[in-house]
MARPA-62496 format. One record per residue: residue in three letters; x negated, y, z negated of N, C-alpha, C, O in turn. Coordinates in steps of 0.1 Angstrom, whole numbers, plus 5000, padded with zeros to 4 digits. Each point is the difference from the previous one (the first is absolute). Layout:
<nodes>
ALAXYZXYZXYZXYZ/...
</nodes>
This chain:
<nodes>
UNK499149885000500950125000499150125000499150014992/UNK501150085016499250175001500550094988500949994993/UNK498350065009500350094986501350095009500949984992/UNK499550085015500950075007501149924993500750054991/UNK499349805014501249914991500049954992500849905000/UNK498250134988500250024991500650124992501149994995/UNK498350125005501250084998501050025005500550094994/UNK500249855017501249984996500849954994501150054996/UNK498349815003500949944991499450084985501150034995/UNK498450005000499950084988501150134995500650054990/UNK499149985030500850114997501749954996500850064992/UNK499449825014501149914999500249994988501050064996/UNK498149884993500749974987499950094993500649994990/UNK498850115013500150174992501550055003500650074992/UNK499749905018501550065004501149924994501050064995/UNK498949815005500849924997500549984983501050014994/UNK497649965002499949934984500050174992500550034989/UNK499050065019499750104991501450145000500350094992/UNK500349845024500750135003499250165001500450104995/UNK498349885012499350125003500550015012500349915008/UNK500150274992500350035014498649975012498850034998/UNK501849915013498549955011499450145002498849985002/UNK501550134998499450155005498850004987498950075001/UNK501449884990498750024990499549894997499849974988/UNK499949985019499049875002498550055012500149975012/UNK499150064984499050015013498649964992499750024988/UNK499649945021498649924997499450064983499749944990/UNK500450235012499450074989500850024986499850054990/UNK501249895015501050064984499849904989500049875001/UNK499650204987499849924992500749964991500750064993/UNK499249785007501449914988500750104993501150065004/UNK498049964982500950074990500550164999501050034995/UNK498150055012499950095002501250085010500750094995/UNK499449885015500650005015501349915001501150035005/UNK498749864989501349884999500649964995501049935003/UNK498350154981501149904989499549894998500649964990/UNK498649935014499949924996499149944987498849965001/UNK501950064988499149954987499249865000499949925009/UNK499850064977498949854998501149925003499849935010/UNK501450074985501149865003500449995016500349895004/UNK499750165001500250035015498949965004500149955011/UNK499150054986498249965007500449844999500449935009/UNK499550044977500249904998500949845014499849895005/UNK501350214994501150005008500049985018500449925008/UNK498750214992499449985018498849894999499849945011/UNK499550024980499049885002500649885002499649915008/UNK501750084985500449935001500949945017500049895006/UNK500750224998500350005010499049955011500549945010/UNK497950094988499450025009499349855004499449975010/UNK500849944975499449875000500549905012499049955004/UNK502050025002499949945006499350015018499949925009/UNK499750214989499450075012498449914998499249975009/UNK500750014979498349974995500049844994499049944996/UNK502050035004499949884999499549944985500750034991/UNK498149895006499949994991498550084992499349974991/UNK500750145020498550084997500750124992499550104996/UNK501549875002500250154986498950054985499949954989/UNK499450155017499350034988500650144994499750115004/UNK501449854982500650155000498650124996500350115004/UNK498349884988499250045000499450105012499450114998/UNK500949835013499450145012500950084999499450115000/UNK501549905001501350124996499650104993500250125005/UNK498949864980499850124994499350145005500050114994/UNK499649855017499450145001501050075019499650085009/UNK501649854989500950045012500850164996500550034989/UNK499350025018500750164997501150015007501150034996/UNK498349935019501050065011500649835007499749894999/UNK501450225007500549845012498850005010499849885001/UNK499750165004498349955008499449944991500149885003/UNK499250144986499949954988500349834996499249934994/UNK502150025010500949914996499649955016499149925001/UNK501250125007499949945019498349914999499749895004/UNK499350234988498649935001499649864990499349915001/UNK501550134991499449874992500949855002499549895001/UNK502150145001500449895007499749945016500649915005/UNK498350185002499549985012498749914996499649895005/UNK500050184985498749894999500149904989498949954997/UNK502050014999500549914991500549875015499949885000/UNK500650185008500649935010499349955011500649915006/UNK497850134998498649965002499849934994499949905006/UNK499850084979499449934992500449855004499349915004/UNK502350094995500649895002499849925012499949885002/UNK500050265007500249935015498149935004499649925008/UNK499750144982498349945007499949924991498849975000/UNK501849984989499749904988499849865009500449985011/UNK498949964981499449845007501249935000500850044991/UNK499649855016501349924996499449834996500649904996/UNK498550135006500049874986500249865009500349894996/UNK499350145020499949875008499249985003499949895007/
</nodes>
């Protein structure tokens, strides 16, 4: 998945789970700040985002996420990890 589609679907469950209007969703806006989105909400979108990552969820890289770019890069490279991991044949 490209990071282009990844933020969408992000932008997707920001809209959905969070009821953020989509006009204030852009690469630079930041979670809490810009969105409303508190620690329980974070909590909340990781959650959402696990099945995208399968079984590589480390809620730990999250801490230093500010922005929805922010959130796009670390679930992009969370999603590399997975994808160049050895398969064990």
């Amino acid at each position: 998945m490209s990071k282009d589609e990844l933020y969408q679907r992000i932008s997707e469950i920001l809209v959905k789970t969070f009821d953020i209007e989509s006009a204030r969703i852009r690469p630079d806006a930041r979670l809490g700040e810009d969105l409303d989105v508190d620690s329980i909400d974070a909590v909340d979108l990781i959650v959402q985002l696990k099945p995208l990552l399968g079984g590589n969820l480390k809620p730990e890289a999250f801490k230093t996420v500010r922005t929805v770019s922010d959130v796009v890069d670390v679930v992009h490279g969370m999603m590399n990890e997975v994808a160049s991991a050895p398969t064990g044949d």
